[in-house]
Structure formats: structure tokens, C-alpha cells
N, C-alpha and C positions, 0 to 999 in steps of 0.2 A: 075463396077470396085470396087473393096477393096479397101479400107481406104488405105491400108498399098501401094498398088501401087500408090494409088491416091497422097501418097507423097514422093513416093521416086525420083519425079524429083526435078526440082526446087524450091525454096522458096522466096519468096522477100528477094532482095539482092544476087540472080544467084548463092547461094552457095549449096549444096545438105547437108538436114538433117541428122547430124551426130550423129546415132544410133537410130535416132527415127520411122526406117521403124520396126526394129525389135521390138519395145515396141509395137506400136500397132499389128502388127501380132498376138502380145502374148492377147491383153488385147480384141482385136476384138470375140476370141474364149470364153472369159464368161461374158463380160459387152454387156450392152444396144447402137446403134449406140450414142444413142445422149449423154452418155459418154464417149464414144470415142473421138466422135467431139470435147467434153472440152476439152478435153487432148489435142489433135491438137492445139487447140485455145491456151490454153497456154504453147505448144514447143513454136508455132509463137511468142507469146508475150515474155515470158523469154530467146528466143534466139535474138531477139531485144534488149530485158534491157540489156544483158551482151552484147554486139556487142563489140568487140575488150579487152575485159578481158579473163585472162590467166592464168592456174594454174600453181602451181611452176615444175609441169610435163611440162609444154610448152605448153599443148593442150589448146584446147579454151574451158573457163568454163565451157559453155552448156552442154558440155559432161560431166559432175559434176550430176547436176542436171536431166539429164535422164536416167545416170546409178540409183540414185536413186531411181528412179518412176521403173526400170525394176525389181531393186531389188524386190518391192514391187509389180510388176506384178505378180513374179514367189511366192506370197504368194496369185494372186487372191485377192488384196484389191479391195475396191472402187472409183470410179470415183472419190470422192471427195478427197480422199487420194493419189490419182495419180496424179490429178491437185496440189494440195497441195507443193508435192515433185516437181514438178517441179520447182515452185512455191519461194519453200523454204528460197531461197535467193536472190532473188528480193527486198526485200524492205530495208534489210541492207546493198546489196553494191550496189544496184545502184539508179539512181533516184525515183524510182518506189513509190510509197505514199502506205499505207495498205489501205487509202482509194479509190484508184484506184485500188488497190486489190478487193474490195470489190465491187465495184462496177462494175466492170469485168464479174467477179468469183462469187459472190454471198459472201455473209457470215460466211455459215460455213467454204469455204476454208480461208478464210480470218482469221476468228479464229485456223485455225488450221496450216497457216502461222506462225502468232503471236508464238502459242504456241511452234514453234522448231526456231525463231530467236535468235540468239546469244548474248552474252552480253557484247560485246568487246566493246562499247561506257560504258560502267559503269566504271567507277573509284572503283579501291577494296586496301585496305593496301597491301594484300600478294596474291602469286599466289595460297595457298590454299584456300583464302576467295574465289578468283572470282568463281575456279569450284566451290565451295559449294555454292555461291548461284548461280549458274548458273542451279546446281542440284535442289536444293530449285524450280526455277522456273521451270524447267520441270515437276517436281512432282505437283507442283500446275496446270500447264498447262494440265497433264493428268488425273487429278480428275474430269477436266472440259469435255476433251474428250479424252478417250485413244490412239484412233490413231494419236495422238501427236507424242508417244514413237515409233511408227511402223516405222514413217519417221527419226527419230532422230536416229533409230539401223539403218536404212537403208545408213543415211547421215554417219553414224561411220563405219560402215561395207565398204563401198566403197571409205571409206578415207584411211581407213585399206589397200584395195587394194592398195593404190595408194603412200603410204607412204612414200616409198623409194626415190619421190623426195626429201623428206625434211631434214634437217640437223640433224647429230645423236642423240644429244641433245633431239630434239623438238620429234625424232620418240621414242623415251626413253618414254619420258612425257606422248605421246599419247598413247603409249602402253600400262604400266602402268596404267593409267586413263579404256582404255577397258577394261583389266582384273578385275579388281578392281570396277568397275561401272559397263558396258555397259554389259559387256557377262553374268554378274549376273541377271541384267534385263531381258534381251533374255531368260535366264533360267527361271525365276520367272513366266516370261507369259507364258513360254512353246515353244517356237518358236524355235524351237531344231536347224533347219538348221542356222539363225541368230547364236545364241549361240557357234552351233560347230567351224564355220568360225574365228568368232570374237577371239576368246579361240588361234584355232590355229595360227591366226596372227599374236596375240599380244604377244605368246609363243615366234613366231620365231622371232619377234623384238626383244623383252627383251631380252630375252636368246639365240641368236642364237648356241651358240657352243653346249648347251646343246638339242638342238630341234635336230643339225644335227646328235649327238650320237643316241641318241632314235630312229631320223626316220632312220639309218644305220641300230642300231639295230632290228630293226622292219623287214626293209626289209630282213635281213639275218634267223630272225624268219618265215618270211613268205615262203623261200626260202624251210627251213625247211621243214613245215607244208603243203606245195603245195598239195602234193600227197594226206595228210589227209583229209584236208576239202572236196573235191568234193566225196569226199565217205561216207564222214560222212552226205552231204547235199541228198545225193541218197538214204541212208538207212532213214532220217525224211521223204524223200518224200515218201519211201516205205510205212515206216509207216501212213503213211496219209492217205492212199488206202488202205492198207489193214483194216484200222478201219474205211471206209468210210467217212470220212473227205474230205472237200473241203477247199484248203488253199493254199497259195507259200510258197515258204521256200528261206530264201533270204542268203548268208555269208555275214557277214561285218566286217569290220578290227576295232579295238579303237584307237579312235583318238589320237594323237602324245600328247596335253595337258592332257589328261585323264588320259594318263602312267603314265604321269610326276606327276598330282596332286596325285597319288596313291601310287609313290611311297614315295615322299615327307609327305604324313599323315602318312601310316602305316610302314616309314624306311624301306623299301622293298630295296633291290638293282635289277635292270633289271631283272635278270634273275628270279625273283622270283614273275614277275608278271606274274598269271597264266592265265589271263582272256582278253588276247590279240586280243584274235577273238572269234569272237560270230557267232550265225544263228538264223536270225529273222522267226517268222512261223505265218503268218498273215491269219489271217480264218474270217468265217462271223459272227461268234453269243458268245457270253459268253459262253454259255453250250460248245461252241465248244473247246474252248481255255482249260479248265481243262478236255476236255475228251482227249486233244492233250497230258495234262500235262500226263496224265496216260500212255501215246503213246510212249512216249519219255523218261519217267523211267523206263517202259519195254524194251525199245529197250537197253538205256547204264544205266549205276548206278550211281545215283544222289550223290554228293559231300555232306555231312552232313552239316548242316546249312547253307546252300547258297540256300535258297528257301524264294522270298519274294511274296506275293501274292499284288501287287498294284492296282488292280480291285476290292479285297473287302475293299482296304483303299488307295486312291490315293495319290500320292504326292502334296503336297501343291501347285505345278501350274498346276495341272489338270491333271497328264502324270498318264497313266493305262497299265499294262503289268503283265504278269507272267515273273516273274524271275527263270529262277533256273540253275546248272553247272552240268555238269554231267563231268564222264569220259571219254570220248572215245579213239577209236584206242589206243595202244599203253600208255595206262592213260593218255593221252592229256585232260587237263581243257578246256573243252568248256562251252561257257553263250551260254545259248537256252533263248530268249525272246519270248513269245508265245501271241498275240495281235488280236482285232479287226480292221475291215479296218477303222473303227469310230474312233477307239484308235488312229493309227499307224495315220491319220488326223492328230488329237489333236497333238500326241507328236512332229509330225512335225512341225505344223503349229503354233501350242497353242491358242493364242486368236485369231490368226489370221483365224482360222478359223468359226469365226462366221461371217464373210464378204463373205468367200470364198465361202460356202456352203449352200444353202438355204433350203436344207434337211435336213441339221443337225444344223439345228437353235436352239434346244434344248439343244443341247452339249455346241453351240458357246455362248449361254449366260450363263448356267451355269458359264463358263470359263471366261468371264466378270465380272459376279458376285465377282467371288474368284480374280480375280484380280482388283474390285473397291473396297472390304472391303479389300487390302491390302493398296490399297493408302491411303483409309478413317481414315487405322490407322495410317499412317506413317502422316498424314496433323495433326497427334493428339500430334506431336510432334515438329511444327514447330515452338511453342511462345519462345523454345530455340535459339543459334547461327545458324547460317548457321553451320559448321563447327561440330558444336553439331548436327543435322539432319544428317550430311551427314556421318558421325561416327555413331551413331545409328543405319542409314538405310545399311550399310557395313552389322553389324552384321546379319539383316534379310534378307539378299539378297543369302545366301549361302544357297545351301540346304538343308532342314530339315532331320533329322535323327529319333526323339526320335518321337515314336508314345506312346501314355498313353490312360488311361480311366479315366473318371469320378464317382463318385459313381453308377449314371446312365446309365451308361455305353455308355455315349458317349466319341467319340474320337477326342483326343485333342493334336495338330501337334504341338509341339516344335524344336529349334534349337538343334543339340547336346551339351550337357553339360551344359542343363535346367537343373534347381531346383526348389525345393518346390514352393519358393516364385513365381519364372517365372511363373509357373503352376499359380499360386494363380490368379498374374495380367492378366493371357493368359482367366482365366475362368471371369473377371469382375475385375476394376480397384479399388473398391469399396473391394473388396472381399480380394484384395492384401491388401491396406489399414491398413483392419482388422484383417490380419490374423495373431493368434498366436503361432499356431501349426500346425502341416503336420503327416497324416498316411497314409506309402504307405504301397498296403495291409494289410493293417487293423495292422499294426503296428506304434507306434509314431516314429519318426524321425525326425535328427535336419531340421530346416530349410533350410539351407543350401545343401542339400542331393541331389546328381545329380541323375535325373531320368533315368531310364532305358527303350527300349522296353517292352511296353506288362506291367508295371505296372498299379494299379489303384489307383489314391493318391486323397486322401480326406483332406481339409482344413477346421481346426477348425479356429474360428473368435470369436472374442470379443467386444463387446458396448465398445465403448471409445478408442480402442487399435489404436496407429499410427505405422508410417513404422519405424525400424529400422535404421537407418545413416549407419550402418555397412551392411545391405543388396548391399548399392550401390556397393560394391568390389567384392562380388560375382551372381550377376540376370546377364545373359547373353542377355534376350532380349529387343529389346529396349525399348517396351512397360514398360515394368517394370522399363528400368533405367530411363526412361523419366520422370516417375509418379512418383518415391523417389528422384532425382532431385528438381522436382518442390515444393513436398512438401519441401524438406531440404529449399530450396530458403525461401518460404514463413517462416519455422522454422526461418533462418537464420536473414530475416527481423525483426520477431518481438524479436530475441534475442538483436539487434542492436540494435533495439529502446529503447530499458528498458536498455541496455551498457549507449547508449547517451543520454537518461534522467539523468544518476547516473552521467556522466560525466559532462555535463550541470549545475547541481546543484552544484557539485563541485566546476564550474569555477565563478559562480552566488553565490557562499559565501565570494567570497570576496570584494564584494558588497554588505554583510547581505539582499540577496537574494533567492530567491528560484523559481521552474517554477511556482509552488504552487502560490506564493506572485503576482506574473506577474497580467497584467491588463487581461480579459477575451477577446483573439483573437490576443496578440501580437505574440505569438509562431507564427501562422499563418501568420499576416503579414511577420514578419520578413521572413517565408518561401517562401511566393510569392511574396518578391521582389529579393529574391535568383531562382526568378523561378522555384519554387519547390513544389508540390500541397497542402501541408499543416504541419502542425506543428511535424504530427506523420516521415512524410518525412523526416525532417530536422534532429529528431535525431536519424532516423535509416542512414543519411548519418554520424551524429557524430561517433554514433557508430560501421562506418564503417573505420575511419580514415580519409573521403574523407572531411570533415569538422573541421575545431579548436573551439573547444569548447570555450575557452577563446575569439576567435574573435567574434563568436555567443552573447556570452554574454553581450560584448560592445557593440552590435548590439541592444539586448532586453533595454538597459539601456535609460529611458525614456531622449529624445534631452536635457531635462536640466542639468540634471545630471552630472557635469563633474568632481565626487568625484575621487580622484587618487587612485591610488591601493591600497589593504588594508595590503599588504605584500603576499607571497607567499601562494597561492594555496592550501588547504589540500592535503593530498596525497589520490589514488586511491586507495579505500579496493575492493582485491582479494578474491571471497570465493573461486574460483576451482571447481565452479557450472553452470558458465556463456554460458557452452554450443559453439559453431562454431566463436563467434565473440573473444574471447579469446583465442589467441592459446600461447604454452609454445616454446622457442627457441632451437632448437636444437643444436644450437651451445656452451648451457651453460647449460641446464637441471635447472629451477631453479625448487627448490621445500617448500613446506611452510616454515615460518622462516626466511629463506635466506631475506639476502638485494637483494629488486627489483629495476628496473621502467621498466617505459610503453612505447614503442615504437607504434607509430601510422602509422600504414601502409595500404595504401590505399586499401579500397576493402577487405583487411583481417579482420581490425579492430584492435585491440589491442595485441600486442606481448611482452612477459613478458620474461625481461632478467632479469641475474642476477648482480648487479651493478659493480664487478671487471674483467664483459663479456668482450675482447678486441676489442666484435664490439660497446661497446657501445662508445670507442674512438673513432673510427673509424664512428658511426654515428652521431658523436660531432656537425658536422658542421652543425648540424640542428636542433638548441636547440627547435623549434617551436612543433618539432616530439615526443619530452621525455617529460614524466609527472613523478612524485615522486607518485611511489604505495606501498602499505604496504597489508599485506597478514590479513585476517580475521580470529580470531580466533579459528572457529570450518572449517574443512573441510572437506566433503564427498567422498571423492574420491584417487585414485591413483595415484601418479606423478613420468616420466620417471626420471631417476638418471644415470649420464656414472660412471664406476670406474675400473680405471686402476691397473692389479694385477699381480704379477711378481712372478713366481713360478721357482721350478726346473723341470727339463725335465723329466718325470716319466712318466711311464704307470698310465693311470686311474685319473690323478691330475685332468683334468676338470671335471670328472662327481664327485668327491668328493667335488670341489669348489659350484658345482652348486645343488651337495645333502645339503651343509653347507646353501645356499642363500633360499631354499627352506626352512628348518628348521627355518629360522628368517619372514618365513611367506611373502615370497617378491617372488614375479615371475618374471621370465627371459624373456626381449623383443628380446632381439637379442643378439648373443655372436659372437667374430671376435677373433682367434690366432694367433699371430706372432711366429715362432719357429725357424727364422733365427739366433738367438744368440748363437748357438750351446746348452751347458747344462742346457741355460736359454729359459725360453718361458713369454711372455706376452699377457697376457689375458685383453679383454676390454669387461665387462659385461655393456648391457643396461639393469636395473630391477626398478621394481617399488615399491615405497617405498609411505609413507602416510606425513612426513613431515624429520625433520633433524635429530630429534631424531632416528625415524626409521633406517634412514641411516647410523647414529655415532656407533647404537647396530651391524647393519649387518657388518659395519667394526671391529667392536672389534672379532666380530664371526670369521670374516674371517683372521686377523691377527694372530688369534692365531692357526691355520694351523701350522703343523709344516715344510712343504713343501713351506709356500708359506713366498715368500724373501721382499715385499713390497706391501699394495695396498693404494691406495689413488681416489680419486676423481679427476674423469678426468674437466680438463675443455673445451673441446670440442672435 
């Protein structure tokens, strides 16, 4: 007797196993009996843990957790991953202990429970922290073992089915989350059927009005095109015979999310996506596929630039195919996809098929491989937020576009609308670091410079050279934004420190003090009894705002000391060199000269208004926060300035105002027109000047315009 009849009677408890005849029917035809039997073993156990629990469908759980494990039949997982899914949620809703998991089940299922439990007992501030680290943990979870992720699409996929019990709201949330997470994953590892599903699910939740137009319109294309395809699928077949070829030749429709993301990237409107249906042509060998390609340009004529070859360069989750469109019938755009039956595996299956298939165990680890140095790199970003990963990992989850070389002519997979830098970090973190320059084909280019297909770009590097602050607005991937990040961090720290030493001694003069003068290890103390590791800590928290320099200082002041204040405070010197822990106020533009102070704000560090600012009224109530600063004689640098200018309504007045601001040597940050006033217009230049003086010249410049009726210096 088979497994599968052997349970389709009764079970303890006189109830009949609800969907678990057909899981094993499926998993008896390529596992071992005595994986089988596990599986048995744990429907019995997990239909016992849940015994009277109910999804918000009505149906009894069980049926949760065995759609999942079928899911994952129909990819040919294994034993351990079957039991697993069944498995899955046992220990978080019901009595069940991971150590009676383990003890059961063995270990590995036990770790691979662990690794897709939920985290609805953790306490998070906000509903974006919890998924991020809820992501956070799956990603650590699948570093350990991947088929973590197999169960976790599987458990999303089937929740996806089942959605529609849940309240609008919450199918919103979930949907969103798929698109945005889960169908990117499916894609990255290649699990094409996961992926398509997920995709179209969370399409039709999201967006239903818009899924129902596309799939109307679809079918009315299909309507269309009937007569077409079975004639165009008879003349590939012809073809395939008469060039001696063995292969099938399959139609297939694009899926209803694939319209939609295509037309939404290239502003397509419906009608003008040509690539609606395709014809797969699945053969046995490499050589076969580009003698088919020859087969198939012969038969109809190829669409100029729609040929990608993904067998001599695959896509970053392992997928291999000949692309190309030809014309047919009528100049009908047809995609001809031309593949191995190993290929047409993979793109199905993706990792999954390195379980499924014991013959093609060479394919299935490569494809492990490419998807464990993807985790390797994304764990290289976790000493960030949650929140920070999980924004990072968004950007790398989409699929790669830009293929490049290296001088050596190896090839190196970017996201679209990589740059020099990207490249830089993508070839070695080290290499980003140092680098000072970019030649793509043997020409220099700014750094900044989006690569293209088919470039080869070479990075020049320098001894000593660090990341630029200004890279972080334009490296799209994450490796990159991760690694100028961390370094800015570390910049940011020792920028603080040297801020809250200058601050410190400040507040320590009027004490006829200094850190210098201090006993050797008070800094220190003072820090670890602030709970803080050491003296350099305490004044990179000064110079973060997150501490008062003035209270610190009564702190250092040896217990006898109870000298009373020596009078006010010197003021803080500004040189406009100070780097990320200094920033200037937008809402006042102060620039050298101007009367200051210092506002102390946490985690920023020092914010430098100007003193007739009306927030500094407004931040009155906190005199703890304001220090008296004064600007330092020499300064290196350029400081934003607003100034309000009031012209007549003329053709060409802006670009002569802003040829006038150029000639006083000042560059425009941003410019904003009001021309509501009928014959009047007002203009509010943001430009950069060096101190007051600078500014006092560029208004003289500008005032003596003869068009223009007023300008003055904006204060906010």
C-alpha cells in the first residue's frame, strides 16, 4: 500500500487529513520512504499542536501549514524542508517548545523552524522598525541556511492566496510588503514560478482597478492575435526539423505585473507594449540554442537591438536564455526565448534546484554559490539600523541591468544607474575607498558618470585618498552606500571629539582650567560613571549636543572645589572648517561676520544661527541649548546666503540677474520666481558668498540693475 492511501483514512482524533493525501502523492514520486514517513510524522504532530486554531478564512490552521510544504513540494525540496514547513509555526502559536522540536525532528529541522519564526512577541517603536528587523532576521537566518527563504516564500505565497479574508487595510500592508520584499527575493534566487505568483497577487491587491484594465486588455489582445500565434508556433516547429534540431516550442502570454512594471519604467501606454506574447523553444545543448537562433532569424526578421545573449553573461540569479523579437505575421512583435532543458530548470526553479535535481548538482551549487556571496554581502551591511538594511537591501533586490568590464576583461553586474564609484566598491571596498578617478574606455570621466552596457571602466586610486561625503547622493548600490556611510560615521566621530574637546575647554575656563590641566584619568572617570567607555566618548557625545559641556565641567571639578562661577563663558570660535558636526541654519543663512550663537542639538551637534534669527526666540526656552559664538578670523570656505530681489516683468531679467551674481564671483545654489504680481516678479537667490563683505559687493552689483526695483537679504 502507498503512503498516500495509507492515509487518507483516519488519523487520531476520527478526523480525515485535510490536503495531506495529495502532499505525499506529490513528494512519494522523488524523495526517499523514510522522508516521507517524516513528513507523516510531522502532519500528525502539527495537526495535534494546532487542534482547534482557525484562520481568519475559517478553515482550521493545518491547512496553512500543508499548503505550504505542497507549495514547496511542487519545487521538489527536501525532506528536511518539508517537515520544516510544516513545522513552521508550532513553536510560536502553540505550546509546542523548539526543544521538542528538536528533539522530534532532529536539529537541522529545528534550526530551520527557528529561522522563519515570527517576531510578533518583540516590542519595536514603529510598524516600519518591526518588518526591518524582522527582514534583518531572515537575512541572518538564511546566511546560516538558505532554505530558510524557500519556506518563508512558500508561507508568503500562500498567504497571498488566502488574503482576502483579511481586512483592507492589513491586505494593503501585506501586499505592498510582497512587491517590495518577498517577489524581489523569488527573483534574486531565480524561483521564477514563486516570483510570477507573488508579483501577480500583490498586483491585484494593490492595485485592483488597474490589474482588471490590463488583464481586460490582455485578453482582448489575445482575442486579437489567436489566429497568429498557432501559426507562427508551427512555422518554429518547421523550423526545427528542417535544421535538424530536437526541441519544443512552447507560447506563453506576459504576465499581467510585467505590463504593468513596463509600462510604468519606459511611460509606455498599453497599446504600445509590443512584447505581450512570447514563444519559448527549449532544446538540449548550447550549440543547439544559437543554431536555433540562426533558425529563427531565417524564418522572420529580427527587431534591431532586442537581442540579448544571457548564456554567454547570465543574470545575476543565475537565469540563461537567448533573447531576441522578431517580426512576424502581419509585423506582430514576438519574444522568441531559446533555452536549455538545464536552463529552463534553473529559471524555473533557481536555487531550488539544487535539491530537486541530483543530476544537475553542478548547476544547483553554482546557484547557491551566487546566492550565498549575495547574503555574505548584504550581512556586510548590517552594523547599520534595521531600517538602514532594509533600504539598502530594496536597492539590490531589483534586477540588474548594466553589464561592464574590467580592464581584464572581466564582467561585472551592476544595478541600473551604477557609477564610476559603484563600480569602484562593486570591484573591492578598498578600491572604492581609494579611488580618484574613473576611465571608461580609456577616457577620464567624472566620477559620478552612469555606466552603460558593454563599457570597460578602469579606476584610478591613490595612497592616502578617502571617500568623498558627496558620493553618498549619487552610488546607487548598497555596498557602496554602506561603506561611505560608515566611513562618514567614523569621520563624523572624530569630527565631534575635537568640536567637544574645543567645547569642554571653553566651559573649563572659567575655572582657569583646561583638559590639558586635569588630573591624568579624570576625563575617563568622569566618562564611566556617565556609563560611557572612555574620555574620547564623552567628548565626541559633547560635541554631539547630546551632552552640556558646562555640566561636564562641574563634573571634572576636583569634590573640593566649590569656587562659584568666574562669570560668563568665552564665546565659541567658528572657523567654517569644522566638517558634519557643524552645520549652518537654513532658516537664517549666517555667514562670517554676522552676530552668532550656538544651538545644540542633539545627535547634529552644533547649529550656528544668526542672533536677530526668530527661532532663536522661539528656542529661548532653553537657555541650556545657546552658547555665545563668534566667527574666526580666516575662513576656507563658502557660505549659503538667501536674498530677496524684486525686479520688473521683462523678458531675460533672470538670466542677466544671475549673469550680474556670477561676475561677483558667487555661484547659484538654487533660484525660486514668484510672478504673481502682474508687472512685478520676485526673485529669491540661494548663492554662495565667502563672508559679509562678499555679500554687501554682490548687492551693490545687483542694485544697481536698472530693472531691478529692490533686493535685500532674505531672513529666512
Amino acid at each position: 500500500m502507498s503512503y498516500a492511501s495509507s492515509i487518507l483514512g483516519l488519523l487520531p482524533g476520527g478526523r480525515r487529513a485535510p490536503g495531506i493525501a495529495q502532499l505525499v502523492s506529490k513528494i512519494e514520486a522523488y524523495l526517499p520512504p523514510d522522508q516521507v514517513e517524516r513528513v507523516r510524522e510531522a502532519y500528525e504532530y502539527a495537526e495535534a499542536a494546532h487542534k482547534g486554531q482557525k484562520r481568519h478564512s475559517g478553515e482550521a490552521y493545518i491547512t496553512h501549514p500543508i499548503a505550504v510544504a505542497d507549495i514547496l513540494a511542487d519545487l521538489h525540496m527536501d525532506g528536511a524542508t518539508l517537515t520544516a514547513a510544516i513545522l513552521h509555526d508550532v513553536v510560536e502559536d502553540t505550546p509546542s517548545s523548539a526543544a521538542e522540536v528538536e528533539q522530534r525532528f532532529g536539529k537541522e529541522v529545528a534550526e530551520l523552524v527557528d529561522g522563519v519564526t515570527k517576531l510578533d512577541q518583540v516590542q519595536f517603536k514603529s510598524r516600519k522598525e518591526a518588518q526591518a528587523e524582522s527582514f534583518r532576521k531572515m537575512i541572518l537566518a538564511m546566511v546560516r541556511d538558505i532554505r530558510v527563504i524557500m519556506v518563508k516564500l512558500a508561507d508568503r505565497t500562500h498567504n497571498m492566496r488566502t488574503l482576502s479574508a483579511m481586512p483592507p487595510e492589513k491586505r494593503r500592508s501585506v501586499a505592498r510588503e510582497t512587491l517590495d520584499i518577498y517577489a524581489p527575493i523569488a527573483n534574486r534566487l531565480g524561483i521564477h514560478s514563486i516570483k510570477l505568483e507573488l508579483e501577480d497577487l500583490g498586483f491585484k491587491t494593490l492595485y485592483p482597478q488597474r490589474y482588471r484594465i490590463i488583464e481586460r486588455e490582455l485578453k482582448r489582445a489575445r482575442g486579437n492575435q489567436r489566429e497568429f500565434l498557432p501559426k507562427i508556433v508551427k512555422a518554429l516547429r518547421g523550423a526545427l526539423v528542417t535544421g535538424g534540431v530536437t526541441g519544443r516550442v512552447e507560447a506563453r502570454e506576459k504576465h499581467l505585473f510585467s505590463v504593468y512594471t513596463k509600462m510604468r519604467r519606459k511611460r509606455l501606454p498599453l497599446t504600445q507594449v509590443i512584447d505581450m506574447f512570447g514563444v519559448r523553444i527549449i532544446v538540449g545543448s548550447v550549440d543547439d540554442c544559437y543554431r536555433v537562433l540562426g533558425l529563427v532569424h531565417g524564418l522572420y526578421r529580427p527587431m534591431p537591438g532586442r537581442f540579448k545573449d544571457y548564456i554567454a553573461i547570465p543574470r545575476v540569479n543565475g537565469y540563461q536564455s537567448l533573447h531576441t523579437t522578431l517580426f512576424g505575421p502581419n509585423s506582430m512583435p514576438i519574444e522568441i526565448q531559446i533555452r536549455t532543458e538545464d536552463m529552463h530548470r534553473m529559471a524555473e526553479s533557481g536555487i531550488a534546484a539544487h535539491w530537486q535535481y541530483k543530476t544537475g548538482e553542478q548547476d544547483g551549487e553554482a546557484q547557491q554559490v551566487r546566492a550565498r556571496e549575495w547574503l555574505q554581502g548584504v550581512m556586510q551591511l548590517h552594523d547599520g539600523s534595521a531600517e538602514e538594511l532594509l533600504e539598502s537591501v530594496k536597492v539590490d533586490l531589483f534586477p540588474d541591468k548594466v553589464y561592464v568590464f574590467t580592464p581584464k576583461g572581466d564582467i561585472m553586474r551592476l544595478p541600473r544607474g551604477a557609477t564610476c564609484v559603484d563600480f569602484a566598491y562593486a570591484v573591492h571596498t578598498g578600491v572604492g575607498q581609494r579611488c580618484v578617478a574613473a576611465k571608461v574606455d580609456r577616457r577620464l570621466v567624472p566620477l559620478r558618470t552612469v555606466l552603460r552596457n558593454g563599457q570597460t571602466v578602469e579606476i584610478v586610486t591613490a595612497k592616502g585618498a578617502q571617500p568623498n561625503p558627496a558620493w553618498a547622493s549619487f552610488v546607487t548600490t548598497a555596498k557602496a552606500r554602506s561603506a561611505i556611510r560608515l566611513y562618514l560615521r567614523g569621520l563624523k566621530r572624530g569630527e565631534a571629539a575635537e568640536l567637544g574637546g574645543r567645547m569642554l575647554n571653553q566651559a573649563l575656563e572659567e575655572f582657569d582650567l583646561s583638559i590639558k590641566k586635569l588630573p591624568d584619568g579624570r576625563l575617563d572617570d568622569v566618562a564611566h560613571s556617565l556609563s560611557l567607555k572612555d574620555g574620547t566618548e564623552l567628548l565626541e557625545k559633547i560635541g554631539l549636543g547630546e551632552r552640556l559641556a558646562r555640566l561636564i565641567a562641574r563634573r571634572l571639578l576636583p569634590t573640593d572645589d566649590q569656587r562659584p562661577d568666574a562669570g560668563p563663558s568665552p564665546p565659541l570660535a567658528i572657523a567654517g572648517t569644522e566638517g558634519l558636526v557643524v552645520s549652518y541654519a537654513r532658516c537664517c543663512f549666517p555667514i562670517p561676520y554676522d552676530a552668532i550663537v550656538a544651538y545644540l542639538s542633539s545627535g547634529r551637534g552644533v547649529v550656528i544661527h544668526r542672533d536677530n534669527c526668530s527661532n532663536v526666540a522661539a528656542f529661548s526656552k532653553q537657555p541650556d541649548k545657546w552658547i555665545s559664538a563668534v566667527w574666526q578670523k580666516e575662513q576656507n570656505r563658502l557660505f549659503n546666503a538667501g536674498l530677496n530681489i524684486e525686479v520688473t516683468n521683462r523678458m531675460g531679467i533672470l538670466a542677466q540677474v544671475a549673469t550680474r551674481i556670477a561676475g561677483e564671483q558667487s555661484n547659484i545654489v538654487h533660484v525660486n520666481v514668484d510672478s504673481s504680481q502682474g508687472e512685478m516678479s520676485t526673485i529669491l537667490f540661494e548663492v554662495q558668498v565667502r563672508d559679509r563683505a562678499h555679500l554687501a559687493r554682490l548687492i551693490r552689483a545687483i542694485r544697481g540693475m536698472p530693472d531691478v526695483v529692490k533686493v535685500e537679504r532674505s531672513l529666512a
